[in-house]
C-alpha positions in Angstrom: 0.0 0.0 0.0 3.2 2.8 0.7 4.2 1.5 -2.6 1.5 2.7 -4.4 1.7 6.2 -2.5 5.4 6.3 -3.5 4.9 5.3 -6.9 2.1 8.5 -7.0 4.9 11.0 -5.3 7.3 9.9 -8.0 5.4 10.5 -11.0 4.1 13.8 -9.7 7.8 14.7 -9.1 8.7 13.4 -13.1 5.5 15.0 -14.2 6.8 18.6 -12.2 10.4 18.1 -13.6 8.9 17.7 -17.4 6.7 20.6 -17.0 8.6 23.0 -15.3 8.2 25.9 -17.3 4.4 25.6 -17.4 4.4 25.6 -13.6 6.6 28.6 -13.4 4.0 30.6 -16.1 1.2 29.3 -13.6 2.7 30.6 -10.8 3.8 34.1 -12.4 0.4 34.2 -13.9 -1.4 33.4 -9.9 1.1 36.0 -8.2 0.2 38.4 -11.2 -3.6 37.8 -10.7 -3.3 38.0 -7.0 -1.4 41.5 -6.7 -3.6 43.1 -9.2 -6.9 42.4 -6.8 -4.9 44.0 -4.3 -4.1 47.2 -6.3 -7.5 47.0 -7.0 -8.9 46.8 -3.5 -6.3 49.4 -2.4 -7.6 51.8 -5.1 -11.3 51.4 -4.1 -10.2 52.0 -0.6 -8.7 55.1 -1.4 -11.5 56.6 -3.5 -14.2 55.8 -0.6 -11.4 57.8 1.6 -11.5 60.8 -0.2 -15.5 60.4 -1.1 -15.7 60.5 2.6 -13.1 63.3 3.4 -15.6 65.6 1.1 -18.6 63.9 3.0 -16.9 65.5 6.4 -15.8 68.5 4.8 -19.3 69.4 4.0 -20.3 68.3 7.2 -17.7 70.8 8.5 -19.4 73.6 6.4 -22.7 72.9 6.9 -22.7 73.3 10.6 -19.9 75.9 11.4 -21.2 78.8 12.7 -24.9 77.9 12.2 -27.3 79.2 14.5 -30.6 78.2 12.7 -32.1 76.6 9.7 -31.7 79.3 7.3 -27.9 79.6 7.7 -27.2 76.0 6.6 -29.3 76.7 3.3 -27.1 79.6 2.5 -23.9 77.8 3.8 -23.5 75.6 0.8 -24.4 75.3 -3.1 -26.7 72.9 -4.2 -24.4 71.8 -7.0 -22.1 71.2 -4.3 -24.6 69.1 -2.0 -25.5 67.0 -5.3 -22.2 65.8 -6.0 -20.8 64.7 -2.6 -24.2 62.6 -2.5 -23.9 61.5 -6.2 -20.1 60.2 -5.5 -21.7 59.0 -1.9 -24.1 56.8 -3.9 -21.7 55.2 -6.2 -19.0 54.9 -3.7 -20.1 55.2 -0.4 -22.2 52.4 2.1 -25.6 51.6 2.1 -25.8 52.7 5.5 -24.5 56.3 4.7 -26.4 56.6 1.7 
C-alpha cells in the first residue's frame, strides 16, 4: 500500500520536472492575478477615503457657525450638496447613503 503512495509522489515529481516551465508561467500568472486584486482593492479604498473626506468636509461647512435653519441653506451650493451625495451613492455604504 506505501508503494502505491510512493509510486504517485514519483510521477508527480517526473510530471513537475517535465513541465517546469508551465508551472513557473502558472505561478507568475497566480502571483500576477493576485497583486492586481490588491491594487485594486487598495484603489477602491482610497476613492471611498477621499468620497468621505468631502462627505466631512461638507459636514464641516454645513454646521460651522450655524445658528438656525436658514444659515445651513445659504452655507453651501446645491451643485455642491448634489455631488458629494452623487459620489456618496456610487462609492459610499448603504448605511450612509
Amino acid at each position: 500500500m506505501l508503494d502505491k503512495y510512493i509510486e504517485g509522489v514519483k510521477d508527480i515529481v517526473q510530471w513537475m520536472t517535465e513541465n517546469a516551465a508551465l508551472l513557473s508561467v502558472a505561478v507568475t500568472l497566480l502571483l500576477f492575478f493576485l497583486s492586481k486584486e490588491k491594487e485594486n482593492e487598495l484603489k477602491i479604498y482610497e476613492t471611498k477615503k477621499s468620497k468621505y473626506l468631502k462627505l466631512i468636509g461638507l459636514f464641516e461647512k454645513l454646521f460651522s457657525g450655524v445658528k438656525d435653519k436658514k444659515d445651513i441653506a445659504k452655507s453651501m451650493s446645491q451643485k455642491e450638496f448634489y455631488n458629494v451625495g452623487s459620489s456618496l451613492a456610487i462609492f459610499g455604504s448603504k448605511k450612509i447613503t
